[in-house]
N, C-alpha and C positions, 0 to 999 in steps of 0.2 A: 525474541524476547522471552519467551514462555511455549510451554510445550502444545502449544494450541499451532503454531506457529508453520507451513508446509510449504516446503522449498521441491520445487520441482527437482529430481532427479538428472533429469537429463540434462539438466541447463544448469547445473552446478557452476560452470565460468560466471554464467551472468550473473546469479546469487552472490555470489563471490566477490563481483566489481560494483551491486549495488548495497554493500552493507549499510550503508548510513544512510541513506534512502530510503530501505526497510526497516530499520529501526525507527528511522520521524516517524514512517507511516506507521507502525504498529503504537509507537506510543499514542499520537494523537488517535488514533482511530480508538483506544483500547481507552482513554479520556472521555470521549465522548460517548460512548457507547455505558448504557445501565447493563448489560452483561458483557464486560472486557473479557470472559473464557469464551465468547462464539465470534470473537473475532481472530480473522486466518489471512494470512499472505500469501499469497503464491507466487514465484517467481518465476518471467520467462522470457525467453527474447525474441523480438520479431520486426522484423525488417530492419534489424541495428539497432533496434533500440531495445532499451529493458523495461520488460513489463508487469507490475505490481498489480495483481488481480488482490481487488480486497474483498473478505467476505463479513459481513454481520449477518447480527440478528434480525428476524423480523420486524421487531418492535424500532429497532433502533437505525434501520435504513434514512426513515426521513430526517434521524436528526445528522445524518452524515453525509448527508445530501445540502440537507438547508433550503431556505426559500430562495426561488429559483433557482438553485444548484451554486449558490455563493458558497456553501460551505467544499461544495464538490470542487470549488475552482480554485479555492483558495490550499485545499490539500494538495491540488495538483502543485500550485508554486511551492508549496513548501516543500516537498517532494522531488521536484526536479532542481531547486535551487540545492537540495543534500545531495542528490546525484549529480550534479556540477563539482560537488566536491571532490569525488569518486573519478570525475571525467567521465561520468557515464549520463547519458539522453535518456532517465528514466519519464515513464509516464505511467497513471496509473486510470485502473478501470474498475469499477465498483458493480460487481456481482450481486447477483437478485437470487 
């Protein structure tokens, strides 16, 4: 979505089959987050599937997390229901 934005190199096919995927997740991530320029995607794939490393801020991890990781779980369905659309098994992982 914006130039914050890091698509792994080498895995260009899987960036590629999860566009819509990485778009839910950068928007909502970049919604929630009080500074949407430190949030970053990475994309890659592993074991067949495709995987959305998300990074934020410091400040802004526990709101992207949520209480008991309800916010963490709920990005996931959102997420792998947009890679459904794609035909792709994305899943994502929230970087510290």
């Amino acid at each position: 979505m914006d130039d914050d934005t890091v698509v792994d190199d080498v895995n260009t096919d899987a960036a590629a089959s999860a566009v819509t995927a990485q778009a839910v997740l950068e928007f909502i991530a970049a919604s929630l987050a009080d500074d949407p320029s430190a949030v970053s995607v990475e994309v890659s794939e592993r074991q067949g599937k495709v995987v959305l490393s998300l990074q934020v801020g410091p400040d802004d991890m526990g709101r992207v997390i949520g209480r008991r990781g309800r916010t963490a779980q709920a990005i996931r369905s959102l997420v792998a229901a947009a890679g459904s659309r794609d035909g792709v098994n994305a899943t994502v992982d929230i970087v510290d």
